[in-house]
C-alpha angles and dihedrals in degrees: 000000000000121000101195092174095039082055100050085053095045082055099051088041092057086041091051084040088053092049096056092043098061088043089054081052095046083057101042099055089035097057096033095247125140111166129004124035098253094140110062095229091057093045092053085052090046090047106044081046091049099042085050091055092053102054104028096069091057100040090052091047091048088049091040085052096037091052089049095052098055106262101155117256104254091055089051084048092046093051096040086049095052099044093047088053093051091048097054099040090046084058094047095051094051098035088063120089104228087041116236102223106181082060093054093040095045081051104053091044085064097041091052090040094057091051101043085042084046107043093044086055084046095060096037091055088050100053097044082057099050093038107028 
């Protein structure tokens, strides 16, 4: 079964993933550093690309699931629009030096609140489909 939307965010989140990649590289040659975090700009590139790592494959799992299971469009958009953003606010805020923590935190808010929004849909959805 197609996910037209689940695939639109899976595109801007690679394309996010491949961003910070390429910014972790650029650290890592311009300050002479191939393997550890031992300089703080390279270890705020390592982290916002790590921390983006660690939310993106579930939140693209939750909207894939939720599309499948026939949460109307506009609700899997709200919720892909808000996690990229997130995502990509999250990785602004701790990749500055000096960190730019309402953006982080701003980030990370989105990003919780996707998954907490998501997975409660989720449920719901389930359990309307097993009991209704």
């Amino acid at each position: 079964m197609p996910l037209p939307a689940t695939a639109l965010y899976a595109a801007l989140l690679t394309g996010l993933f491949f961003l910070l990649s390429i910014r972790v590289i650029e650290a890592r040659r311009r300050y002479h550093v191939t393997l550890g975090i031992p300089h703080r700009l390279v270890e705020r590139a390592v982290r916002a690309h790590g921390n983006f790592a660690e939310y993106a494959p579930l939140g693209l799992l939750l909207l894939g699931l939720l599309e499948g299971m026939g949460l109307p469009l506009w609700g899997v958009h709200a919720l892909g629009t808000a996690f990229l953003a997130g995502r990509a606010v999250h990785a602004w805020g701790i990749g500055r030096e000096p960190e730019v923590l309402r953006w982080r935190t701003l980030g990370m808010g989105l990003t919780f609140a996707v998954l907490g929004v998501g997975a409660a849909a989720l449920l719901g959805l389930v359990l309307a489909d097993a009991f209704g």
